[in-house]
Phi, psi and omega in degrees: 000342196263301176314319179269328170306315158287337170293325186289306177307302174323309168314296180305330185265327172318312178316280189307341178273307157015288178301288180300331156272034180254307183327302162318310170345286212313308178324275201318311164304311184262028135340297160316299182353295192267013170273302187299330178294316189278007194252322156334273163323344185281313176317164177266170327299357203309322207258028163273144152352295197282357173260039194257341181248298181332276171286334148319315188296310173272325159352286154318271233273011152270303183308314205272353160298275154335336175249316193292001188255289194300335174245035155264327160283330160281341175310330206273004169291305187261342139143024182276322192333307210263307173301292206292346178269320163310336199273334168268007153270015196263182169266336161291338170300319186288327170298317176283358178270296199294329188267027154281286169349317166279315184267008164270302174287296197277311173311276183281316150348299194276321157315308176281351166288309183281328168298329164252024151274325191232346150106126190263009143326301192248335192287291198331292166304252231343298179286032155270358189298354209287331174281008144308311172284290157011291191264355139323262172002308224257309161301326178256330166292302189252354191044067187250125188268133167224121153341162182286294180345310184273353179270347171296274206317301181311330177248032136266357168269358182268309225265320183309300159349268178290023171259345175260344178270032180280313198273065211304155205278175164344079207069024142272151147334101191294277184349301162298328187305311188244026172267321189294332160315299163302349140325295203297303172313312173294343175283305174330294182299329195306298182303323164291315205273331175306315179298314190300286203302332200268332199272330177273348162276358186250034138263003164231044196200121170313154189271337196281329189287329209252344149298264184003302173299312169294301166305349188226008131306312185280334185295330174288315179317311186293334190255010160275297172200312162335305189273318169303320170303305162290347149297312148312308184292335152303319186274341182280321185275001178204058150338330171270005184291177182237093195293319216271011206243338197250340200241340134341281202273337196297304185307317183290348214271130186314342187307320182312299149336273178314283100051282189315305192308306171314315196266349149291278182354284184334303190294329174287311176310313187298313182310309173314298214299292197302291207302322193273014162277319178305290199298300175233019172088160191275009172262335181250352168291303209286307166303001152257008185286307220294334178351313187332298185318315216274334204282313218293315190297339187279293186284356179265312168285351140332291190298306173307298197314286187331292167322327170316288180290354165286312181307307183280337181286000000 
């Protein structure tokens, strides 16, 4: 009986390591994401003024199109296909839904709002604050115990968080600057109530299914009413724009591309994300999700160093 109760733990803990290097995964990739996304956003027309609610906004919701078109085709590869359509009548299917409804307007929504106001320098830690929120959520919704130890860890990463995002950089725009903050906080919460809600359904839900179900809930949300919203609000606030004229070059724009791209990338990341909430619970997947922050700030003064040495040579 001991022998087999230690076989079982050993079992139990490879399974939970696992989890947690999938998590790490999930950080490193999606580092990129947002890297490949603010470079999106950079682009004409994305990166006029008067597009400060329009493109982030359709931004997110291509991305998030784009990835629910790639990871429908693999469910529909491995024979999931016919399960991700049962899964959104189902009730465990209503938990991955509400947490598209949260993490679509407030997460990737609010993330691509803070990034092309405040830059993903500063957005990346911000949003890592989200396990933090997280295992509150997590404490109170799933009963999930986290340790003092971790709670220590957590609440250094809210105070680091908030020392880099104190200071807006050199010659940004204060104002924008720090609306874009309070975005990149508000994406936090999104991305925790996202976690909560997607992790309690996938104790009756494949986790690759149960992402699915979310990407193409959120994908219908941007194309519904979101992305239609921010376009009523453009046409109210510049009454002389050319909507049918802007969105014409918006479609044409290498930004779309990036947007596309962003929304594989996303999909590999999320997949990894989801299985490792499953595999080892949403309070220790996310403390190796945030990692992102630290890998993201690393490929953006890469990236920087490099445009250097192009410039001058």
């Amino acid at each position: 009986m001991t022998n087999l109760a230690s076989l079982r733990e050993q079992k139990e803990l490879r399974y939970a390591k696992k989890g947690l290097a999938l998590a790490l995964m999930s950080g490193m990739i999606w580092s990129s994401d947002g890297l490949i996304l603010g470079k999106g956003l950079a682009e004409e027309p994305f990166g006029s003024p008067a597009l400060w609610l329009f493109a982030p906004l359709l931004a997110a919701g291509l991305h998030d199109f784009c990835a629910a078109c790639r990871s429908l085709a693999i469910n529909g590869a491995q024979g999931k296909g016919r399960e991700v359509i049962r899964t959104l009548r189902s009730k465990a299917g209503r938990a991955c839904i509400w947490g598209a409804l949260l993490g679509a307007p407030l997460g990737m929504g609010g993330y691509l709002m803070a990034l092309s106001m405040a830059g993903p320098a500063y957005v990346l830690p911000i949003t890592s604050l989200y396990p933090a929120i997280a295992a509150l959520l997590a404490l109170v919704f799933l009963k999930e115990h986290v340790s003092l130890r971790a709670w220590g860890g957590l609440a250094l990463c809210v105070i680091g968080a908030i020392a880099i995002g104190y200071t807006p950089p050199e010659g940004a725009g204060g104002g924008l600057f720090y609306l874009g903050i309070a975005f990149a906080f508000l994406a936090a919460f999104g991305w925790a109530a996202e976690g909560v809600c997607v992790t309690s359904g996938m104790d009756f839900i494949e986790p690759a299914v149960a992402l699915n179900v979310y990407q193409i809930v959120s994908s219908l949300l941007y194309a519904g009413i979101i992305v239609p919203l921010a376009l009523w609000h453009l046409s109210a606030s510049a009454p002389g724009c050319d909507i049918p004229g802007l969105l014409a070059r918006a479609f044409s724009s290498p930004g779309v591309g990036c947007f596309a791209l962003a929304g594989v990338v996303g999909c590999i990341s999320y997949r990894c994300w989801y299985k490792a909430m499953n595999m080892a619970g949403v309070s220790r997947a996310m403390a190796l999700n945030i990692t992102y922050a630290l890998w993201g700030v690393c490929l953006l003064y890469t990236s920087d160093a490099a445009d250097d040495r192009i410039s001058v040579d």
